[in-house]
DOVEX-741532 format. One record per residue (C-alpha): residue in three letters; x, y, z. Coordinates in steps of 0.001 Angstrom, whole numbers, plus 500000, padded with zeros to 6 digits. Each point is the difference from the previous one (the first is absolute). Layout:
N
{type=ALA&px=X&py=Y&pz=Z}
...
//
This chain:
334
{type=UNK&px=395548&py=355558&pz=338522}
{type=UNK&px=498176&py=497071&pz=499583}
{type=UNK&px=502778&py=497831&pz=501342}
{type=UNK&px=500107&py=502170&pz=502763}
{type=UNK&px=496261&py=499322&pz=500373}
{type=UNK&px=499198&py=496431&pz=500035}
{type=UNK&px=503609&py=499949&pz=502374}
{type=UNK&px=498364&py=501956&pz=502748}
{type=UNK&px=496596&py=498075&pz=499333}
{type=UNK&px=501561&py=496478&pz=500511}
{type=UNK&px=501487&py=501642&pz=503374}
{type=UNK&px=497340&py=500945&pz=501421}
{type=UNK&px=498266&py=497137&pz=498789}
{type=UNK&px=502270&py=497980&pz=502316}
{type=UNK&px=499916&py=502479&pz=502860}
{type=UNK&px=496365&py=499400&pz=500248}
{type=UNK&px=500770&py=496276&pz=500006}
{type=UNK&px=502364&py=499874&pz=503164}
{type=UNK&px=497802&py=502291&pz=501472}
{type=UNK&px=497227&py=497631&pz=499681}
{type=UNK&px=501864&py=496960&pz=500883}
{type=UNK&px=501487&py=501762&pz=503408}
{type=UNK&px=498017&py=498872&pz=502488}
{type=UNK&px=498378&py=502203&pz=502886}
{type=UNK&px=500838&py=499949&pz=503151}
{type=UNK&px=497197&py=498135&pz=501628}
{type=UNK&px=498710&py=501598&pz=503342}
{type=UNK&px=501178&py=498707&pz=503456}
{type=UNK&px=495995&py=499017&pz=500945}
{type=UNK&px=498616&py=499144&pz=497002}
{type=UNK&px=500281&py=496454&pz=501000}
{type=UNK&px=497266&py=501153&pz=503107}
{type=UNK&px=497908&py=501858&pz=497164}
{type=UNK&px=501140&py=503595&pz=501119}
{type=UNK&px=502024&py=502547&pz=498824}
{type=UNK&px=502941&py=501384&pz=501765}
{type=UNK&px=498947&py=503913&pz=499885}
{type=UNK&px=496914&py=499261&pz=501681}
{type=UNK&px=501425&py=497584&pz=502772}
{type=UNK&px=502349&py=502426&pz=500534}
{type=UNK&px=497676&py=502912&pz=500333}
{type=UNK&px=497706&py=497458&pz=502742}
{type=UNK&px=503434&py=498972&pz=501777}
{type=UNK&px=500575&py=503369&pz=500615}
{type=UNK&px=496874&py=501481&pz=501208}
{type=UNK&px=500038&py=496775&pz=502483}
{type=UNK&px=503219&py=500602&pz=501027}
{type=UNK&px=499720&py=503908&pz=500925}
{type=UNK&px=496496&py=499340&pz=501341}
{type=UNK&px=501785&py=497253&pz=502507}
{type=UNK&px=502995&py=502402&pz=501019}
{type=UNK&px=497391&py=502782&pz=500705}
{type=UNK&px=497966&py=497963&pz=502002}
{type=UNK&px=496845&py=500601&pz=497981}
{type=UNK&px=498253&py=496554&pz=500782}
{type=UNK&px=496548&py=501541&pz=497604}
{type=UNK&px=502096&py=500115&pz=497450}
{type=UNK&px=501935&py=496673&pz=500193}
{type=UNK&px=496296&py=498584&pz=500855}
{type=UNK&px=498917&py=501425&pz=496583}
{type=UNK&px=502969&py=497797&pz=498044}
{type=UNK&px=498832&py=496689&pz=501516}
{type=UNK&px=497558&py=497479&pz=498475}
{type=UNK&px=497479&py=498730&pz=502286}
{type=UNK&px=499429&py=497441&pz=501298}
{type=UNK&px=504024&py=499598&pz=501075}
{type=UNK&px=501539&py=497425&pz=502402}
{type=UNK&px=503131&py=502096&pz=501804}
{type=UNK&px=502695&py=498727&pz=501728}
{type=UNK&px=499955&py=501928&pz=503315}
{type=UNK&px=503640&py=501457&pz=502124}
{type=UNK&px=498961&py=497240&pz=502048}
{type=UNK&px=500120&py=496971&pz=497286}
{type=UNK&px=496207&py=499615&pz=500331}
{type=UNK&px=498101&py=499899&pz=496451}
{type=UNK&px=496903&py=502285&pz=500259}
{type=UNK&px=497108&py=500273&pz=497550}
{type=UNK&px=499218&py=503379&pz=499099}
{type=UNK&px=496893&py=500520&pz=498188}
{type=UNK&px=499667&py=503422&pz=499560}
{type=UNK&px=502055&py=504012&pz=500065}
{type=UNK&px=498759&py=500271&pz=503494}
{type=UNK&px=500844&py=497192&pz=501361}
{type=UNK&px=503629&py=500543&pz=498462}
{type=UNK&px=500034&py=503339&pz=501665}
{type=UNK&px=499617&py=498537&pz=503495}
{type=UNK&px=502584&py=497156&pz=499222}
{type=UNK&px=502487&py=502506&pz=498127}
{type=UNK&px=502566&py=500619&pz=502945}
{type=UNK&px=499960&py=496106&pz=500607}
{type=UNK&px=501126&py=499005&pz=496656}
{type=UNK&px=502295&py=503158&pz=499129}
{type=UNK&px=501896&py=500158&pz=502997}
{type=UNK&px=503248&py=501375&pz=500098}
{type=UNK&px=502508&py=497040&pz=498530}
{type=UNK&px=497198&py=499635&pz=496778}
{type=UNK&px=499788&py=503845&pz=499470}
{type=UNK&px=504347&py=499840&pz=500623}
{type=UNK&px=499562&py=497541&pz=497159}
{type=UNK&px=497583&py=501605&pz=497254}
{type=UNK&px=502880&py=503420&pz=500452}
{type=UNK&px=502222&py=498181&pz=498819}
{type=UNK&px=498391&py=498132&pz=497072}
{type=UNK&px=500951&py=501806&pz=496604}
{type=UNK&px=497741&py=499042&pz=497353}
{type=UNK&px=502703&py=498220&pz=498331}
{type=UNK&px=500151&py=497944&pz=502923}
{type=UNK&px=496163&py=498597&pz=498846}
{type=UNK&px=499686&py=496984&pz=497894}
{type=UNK&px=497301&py=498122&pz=498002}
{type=UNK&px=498665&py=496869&pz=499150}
{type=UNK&px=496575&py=499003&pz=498605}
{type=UNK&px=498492&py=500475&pz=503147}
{type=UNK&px=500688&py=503237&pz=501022}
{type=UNK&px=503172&py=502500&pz=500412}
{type=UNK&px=501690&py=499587&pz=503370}
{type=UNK&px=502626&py=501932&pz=502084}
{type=UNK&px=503074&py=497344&pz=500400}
{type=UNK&px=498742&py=498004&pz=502725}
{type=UNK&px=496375&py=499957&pz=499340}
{type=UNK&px=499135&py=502087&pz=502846}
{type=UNK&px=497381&py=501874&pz=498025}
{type=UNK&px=498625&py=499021&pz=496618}
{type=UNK&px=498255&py=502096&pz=497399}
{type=UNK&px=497460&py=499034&pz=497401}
{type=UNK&px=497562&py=500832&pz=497493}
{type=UNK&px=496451&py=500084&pz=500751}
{type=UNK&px=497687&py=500112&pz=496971}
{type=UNK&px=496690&py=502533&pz=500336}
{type=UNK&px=498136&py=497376&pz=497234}
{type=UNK&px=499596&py=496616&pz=499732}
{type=UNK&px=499689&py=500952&pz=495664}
{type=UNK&px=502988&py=502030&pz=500028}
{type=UNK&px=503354&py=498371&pz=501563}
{type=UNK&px=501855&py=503008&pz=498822}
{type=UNK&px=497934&py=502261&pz=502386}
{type=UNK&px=501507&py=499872&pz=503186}
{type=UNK&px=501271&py=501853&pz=503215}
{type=UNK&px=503084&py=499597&pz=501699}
{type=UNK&px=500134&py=498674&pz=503586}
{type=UNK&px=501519&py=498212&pz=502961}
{type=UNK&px=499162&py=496291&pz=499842}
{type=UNK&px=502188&py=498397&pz=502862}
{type=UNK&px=501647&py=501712&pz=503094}
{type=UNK&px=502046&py=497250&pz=501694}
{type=UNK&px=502204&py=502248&pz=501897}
{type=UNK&px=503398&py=499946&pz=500958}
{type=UNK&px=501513&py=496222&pz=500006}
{type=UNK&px=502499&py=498868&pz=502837}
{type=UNK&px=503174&py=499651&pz=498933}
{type=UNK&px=501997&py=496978&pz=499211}
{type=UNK&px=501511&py=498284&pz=502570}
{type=UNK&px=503633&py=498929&pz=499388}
{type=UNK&px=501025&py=496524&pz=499001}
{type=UNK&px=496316&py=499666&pz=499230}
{type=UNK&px=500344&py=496695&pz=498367}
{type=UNK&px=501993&py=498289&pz=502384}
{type=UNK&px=497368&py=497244&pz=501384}
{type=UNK&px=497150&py=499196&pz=497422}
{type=UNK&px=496615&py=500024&pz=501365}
{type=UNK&px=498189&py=497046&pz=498798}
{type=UNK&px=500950&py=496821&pz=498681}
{type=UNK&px=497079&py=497240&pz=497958}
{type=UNK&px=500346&py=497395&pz=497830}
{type=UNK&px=498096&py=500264&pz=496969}
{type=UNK&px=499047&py=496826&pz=497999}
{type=UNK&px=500579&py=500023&pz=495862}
{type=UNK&px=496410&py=501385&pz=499225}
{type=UNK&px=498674&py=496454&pz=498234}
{type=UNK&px=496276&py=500589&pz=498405}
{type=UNK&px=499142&py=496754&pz=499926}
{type=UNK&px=499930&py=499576&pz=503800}
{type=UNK&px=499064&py=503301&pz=500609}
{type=UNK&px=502434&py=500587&pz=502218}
{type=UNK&px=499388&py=504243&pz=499763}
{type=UNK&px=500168&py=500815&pz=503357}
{type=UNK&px=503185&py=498471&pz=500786}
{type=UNK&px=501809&py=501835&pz=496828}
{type=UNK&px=499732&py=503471&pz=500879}
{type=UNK&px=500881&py=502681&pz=502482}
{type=UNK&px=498675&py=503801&pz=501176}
{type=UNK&px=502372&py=502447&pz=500786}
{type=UNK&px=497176&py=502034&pz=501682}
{type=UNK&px=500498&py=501044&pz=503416}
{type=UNK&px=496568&py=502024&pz=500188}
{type=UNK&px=497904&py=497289&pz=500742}
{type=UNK&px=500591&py=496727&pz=501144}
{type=UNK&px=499994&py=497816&pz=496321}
{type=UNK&px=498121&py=496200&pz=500879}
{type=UNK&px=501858&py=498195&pz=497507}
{type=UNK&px=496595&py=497081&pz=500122}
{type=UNK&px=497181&py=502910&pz=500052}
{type=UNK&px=501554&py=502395&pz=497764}
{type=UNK&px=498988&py=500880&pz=496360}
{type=UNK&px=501955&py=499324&pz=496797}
{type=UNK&px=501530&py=503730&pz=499837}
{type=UNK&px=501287&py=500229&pz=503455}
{type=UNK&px=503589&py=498749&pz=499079}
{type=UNK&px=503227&py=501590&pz=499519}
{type=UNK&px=502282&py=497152&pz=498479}
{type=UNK&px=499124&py=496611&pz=498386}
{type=UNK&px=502558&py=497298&pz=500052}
{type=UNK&px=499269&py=497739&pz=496681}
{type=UNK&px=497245&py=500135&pz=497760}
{type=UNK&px=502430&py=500037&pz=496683}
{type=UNK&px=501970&py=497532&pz=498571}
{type=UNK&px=502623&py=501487&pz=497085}
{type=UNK&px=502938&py=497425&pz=498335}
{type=UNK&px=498982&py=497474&pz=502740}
{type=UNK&px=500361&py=502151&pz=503074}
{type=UNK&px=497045&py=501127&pz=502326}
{type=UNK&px=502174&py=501691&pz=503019}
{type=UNK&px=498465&py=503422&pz=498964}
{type=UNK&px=499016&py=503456&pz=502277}
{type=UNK&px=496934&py=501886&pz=498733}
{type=UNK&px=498966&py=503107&pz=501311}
{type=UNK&px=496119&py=500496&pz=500242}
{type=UNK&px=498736&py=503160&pz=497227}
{type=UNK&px=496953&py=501812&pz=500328}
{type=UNK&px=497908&py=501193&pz=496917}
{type=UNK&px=501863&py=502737&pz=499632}
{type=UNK&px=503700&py=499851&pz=500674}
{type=UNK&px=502787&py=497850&pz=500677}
{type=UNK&px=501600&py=498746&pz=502916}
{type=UNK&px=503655&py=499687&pz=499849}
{type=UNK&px=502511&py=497679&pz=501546}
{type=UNK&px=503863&py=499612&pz=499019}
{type=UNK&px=502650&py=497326&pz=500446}
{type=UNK&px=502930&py=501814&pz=502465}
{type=UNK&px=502065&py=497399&pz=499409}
{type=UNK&px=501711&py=497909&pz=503073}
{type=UNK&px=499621&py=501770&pz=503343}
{type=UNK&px=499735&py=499314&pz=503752}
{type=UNK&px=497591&py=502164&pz=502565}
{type=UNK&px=502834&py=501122&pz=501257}
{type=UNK&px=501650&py=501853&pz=497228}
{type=UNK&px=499666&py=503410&pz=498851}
{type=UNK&px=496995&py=500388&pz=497517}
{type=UNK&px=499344&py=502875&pz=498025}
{type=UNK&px=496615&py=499311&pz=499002}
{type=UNK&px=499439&py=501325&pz=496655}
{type=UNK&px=496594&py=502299&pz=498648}
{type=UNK&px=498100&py=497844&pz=497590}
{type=UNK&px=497329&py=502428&pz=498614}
{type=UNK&px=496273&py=498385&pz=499521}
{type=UNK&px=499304&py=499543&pz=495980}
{type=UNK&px=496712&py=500978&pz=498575}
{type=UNK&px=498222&py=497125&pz=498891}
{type=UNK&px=499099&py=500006&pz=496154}
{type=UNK&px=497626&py=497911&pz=498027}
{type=UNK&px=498657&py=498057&pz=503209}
{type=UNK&px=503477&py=497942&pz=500021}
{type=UNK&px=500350&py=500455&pz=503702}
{type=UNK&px=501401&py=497369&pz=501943}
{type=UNK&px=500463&py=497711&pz=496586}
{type=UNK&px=502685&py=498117&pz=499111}
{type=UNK&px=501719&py=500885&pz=496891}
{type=UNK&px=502053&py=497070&pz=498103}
{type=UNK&px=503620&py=501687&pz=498026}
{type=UNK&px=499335&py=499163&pz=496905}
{type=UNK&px=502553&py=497266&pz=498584}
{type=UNK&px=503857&py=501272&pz=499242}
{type=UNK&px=499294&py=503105&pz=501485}
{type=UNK&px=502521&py=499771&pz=502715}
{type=UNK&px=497431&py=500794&pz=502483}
{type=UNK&px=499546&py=497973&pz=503415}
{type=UNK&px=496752&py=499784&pz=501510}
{type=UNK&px=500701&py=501768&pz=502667}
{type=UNK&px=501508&py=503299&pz=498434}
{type=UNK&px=498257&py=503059&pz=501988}
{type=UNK&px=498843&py=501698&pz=496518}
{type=UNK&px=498262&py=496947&pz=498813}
{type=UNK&px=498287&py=498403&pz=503819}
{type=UNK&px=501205&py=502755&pz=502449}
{type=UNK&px=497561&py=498098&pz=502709}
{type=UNK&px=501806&py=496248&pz=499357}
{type=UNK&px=503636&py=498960&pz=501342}
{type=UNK&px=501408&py=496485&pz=500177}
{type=UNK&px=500292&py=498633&pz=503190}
{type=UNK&px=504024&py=499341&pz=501613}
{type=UNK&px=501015&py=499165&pz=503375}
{type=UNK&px=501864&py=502353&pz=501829}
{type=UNK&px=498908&py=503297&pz=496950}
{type=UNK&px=497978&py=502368&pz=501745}
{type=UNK&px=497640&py=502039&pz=498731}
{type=UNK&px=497835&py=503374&pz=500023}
{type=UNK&px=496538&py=500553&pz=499378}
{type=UNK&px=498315&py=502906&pz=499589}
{type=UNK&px=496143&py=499208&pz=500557}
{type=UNK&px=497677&py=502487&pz=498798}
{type=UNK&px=495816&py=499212&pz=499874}
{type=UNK&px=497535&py=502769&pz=500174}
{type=UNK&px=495658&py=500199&pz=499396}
{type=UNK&px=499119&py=503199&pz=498458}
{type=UNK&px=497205&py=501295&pz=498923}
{type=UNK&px=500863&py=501050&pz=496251}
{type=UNK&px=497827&py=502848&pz=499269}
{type=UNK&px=500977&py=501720&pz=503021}
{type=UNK&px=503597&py=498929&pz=499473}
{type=UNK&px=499835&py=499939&pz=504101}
{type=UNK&px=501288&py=496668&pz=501392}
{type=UNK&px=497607&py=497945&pz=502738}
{type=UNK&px=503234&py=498276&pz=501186}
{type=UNK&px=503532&py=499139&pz=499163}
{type=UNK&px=503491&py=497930&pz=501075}
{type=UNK&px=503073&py=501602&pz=498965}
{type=UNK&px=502794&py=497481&pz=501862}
{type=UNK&px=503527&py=498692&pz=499134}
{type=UNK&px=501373&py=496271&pz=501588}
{type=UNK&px=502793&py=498283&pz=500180}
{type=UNK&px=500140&py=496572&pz=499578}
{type=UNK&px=502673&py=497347&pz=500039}
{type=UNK&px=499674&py=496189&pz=499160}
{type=UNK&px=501465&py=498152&pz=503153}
{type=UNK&px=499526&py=496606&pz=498596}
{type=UNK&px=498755&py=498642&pz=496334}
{type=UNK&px=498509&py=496445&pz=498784}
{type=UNK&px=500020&py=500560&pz=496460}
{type=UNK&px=495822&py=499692&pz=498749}
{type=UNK&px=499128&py=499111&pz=503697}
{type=UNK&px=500581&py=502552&pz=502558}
{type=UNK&px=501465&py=503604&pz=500944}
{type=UNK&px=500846&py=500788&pz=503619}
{type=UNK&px=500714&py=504219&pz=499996}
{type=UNK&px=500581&py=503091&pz=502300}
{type=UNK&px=498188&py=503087&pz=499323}
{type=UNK&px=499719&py=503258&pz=501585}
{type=UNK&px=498101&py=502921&pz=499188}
{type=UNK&px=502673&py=503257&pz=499729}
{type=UNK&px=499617&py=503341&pz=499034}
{type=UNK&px=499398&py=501452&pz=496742}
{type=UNK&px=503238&py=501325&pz=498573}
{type=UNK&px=500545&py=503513&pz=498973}
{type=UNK&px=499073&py=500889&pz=496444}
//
């Protein structure tokens, strides 16, 4: 009996162990700081308060002040329910409501910025009631950019833009002629601008001798992404691919990281500097630019880019100069 004992103790003893060492399933938003049940419960009430036509209600889920992307394509500041209310039927008209019906909630996704439905038409956030308490918060909407026009076929077929970028060289402070903006929002002045108004820098790193480098400009609190396609012309088929933004921990944003010796890693591996790739002529590339100004104890953002580019290298002289083509295309579905 005592056998029979210690037996069944040992196995339940190691039960308990794979139970503890079986990892749970991590939410789908935790990585936004909310949890699924309750986005699910606001996604909901938003979308059966849209289909009904109740524009109080819908009002009520929106934090204010909110810059809306009207039917039209014009951005309107709305400051407050009823000013919303008045603008309702111009911003939910009936291609964005068409949309919203048919947006499951597993259609939404998340990053640390908010939960989104798949193209980012509407975004959904946490708004805390206390600066004191972060874990205090209400749901809302934090971004209504409406429905998107779709891609046009053969998209990439003629690049946009074309500049020569000169090997970023300290010493002869030669800044402005190094980097590039993506932005299409504003006119970028290239002479006038400030330090973190740039999409790409060409240079700025030499590794094992060579300084032909791409670095993608990071904010303090994620990372920009770019990635090496390989060799391709404009006028190929390209299937640009989703690079997610990382969260940025321990201030390492935008550093570069060194592999340490006989690891086997390169420099430009995405899990070690997913913002670096080395420079080749005729490789083009994606880059998905993300840069946002939030306030953090409202966890409401004042502004943000969210943009992917293509670029190809047209012509290379290795240390000296890049000549590319970039153009801005749309953001692929998650």
């Amino acid at each position: 009996m005592k056998r029979i004992t210690t037996g069944f103790s040992l196995l339940v003893l190691c039960l308990g162990l794979v139970l503890a060492q079986t990892p749970q399933q991590e939410e789908r938003f935790s990585v936004a700081g909310l949890k699924d049940h309750e986005v699910e419960k606001f996604y909901k009430e938003f979308r059966e308060a849209v289909a009904a036509g109740d524009k109080q209600k819908v009002a009520s889920l929106v934090s204010f002040p909110i810059t809306a992307t009207l039917a039209s394509g014009k951005r309107q500041r709305i400051r407050t329910r009823v000013a919303f209310v008045k603008s309702y039927d111009l911003i939910f008209d009936d291609k964005f409501r068409a949309l919203i019906a048919k947006t499951e909630f597993a259609d939404l996704w998340a990053k640390f910025s908010g939960v989104a439905t798949p193209r980012g038409e509407i975004w959904i956030g946490g708004i805390v009631k206390s600066k004191t308490n972060f874990d205090d918060y209400v749901i809302k909407i934090i971004a209504i950019n409406g429905v998107f026009p779709e891609d046009p076929k053969n998209e990439h077929a003629t690049p946009a833009q074309r500049i020569t970028l000169l090997n970023h060289n300290p010493k002869v402070d030669n800044w402005k002629e190094a980097v590039v903006s993506f932005r299409i929002e504003r006119l970028y002045n290239r002479v006038q601008g400030p330090h973190n108004e740039w999409d790409v820098l060409y240079g700025g790193l030499t590794y094992n001798g060579n300084g032909d480098w791409l670095r993608v400009n990071c904010d303090n609190n994620s990372w920009s992404r770019i990635r090496d396609l390989g060799k391709k012309d404009w006028s190929d088929d390209i299937d640009v691919p989703v690079l997610r933004i990382l969260p940025c921990l321990n201030d390492q944003c935008g550093r570069i990281q060194i592999p340490p010796p006989h690891s086997g890693s390169k420099i430009e591996d995405e899990n070690l500097n997913p913002h670096i790739a080395k420079a080749e002529v005729g490789h083009m590339y994606v880059v998905h630019r993300f840069r946002e100004k939030r306030r953090r104890e409202d966890r409401v953002f004042q502004s943000r880019s969210d943009y992917y580019t293509l670029i190809r290298i047209e012509e290379l002289k290795p240390n000296e100069s890049c000549t590319i083509t970039w153009k801005r295309v749309a953001t692929p579905d998650r």
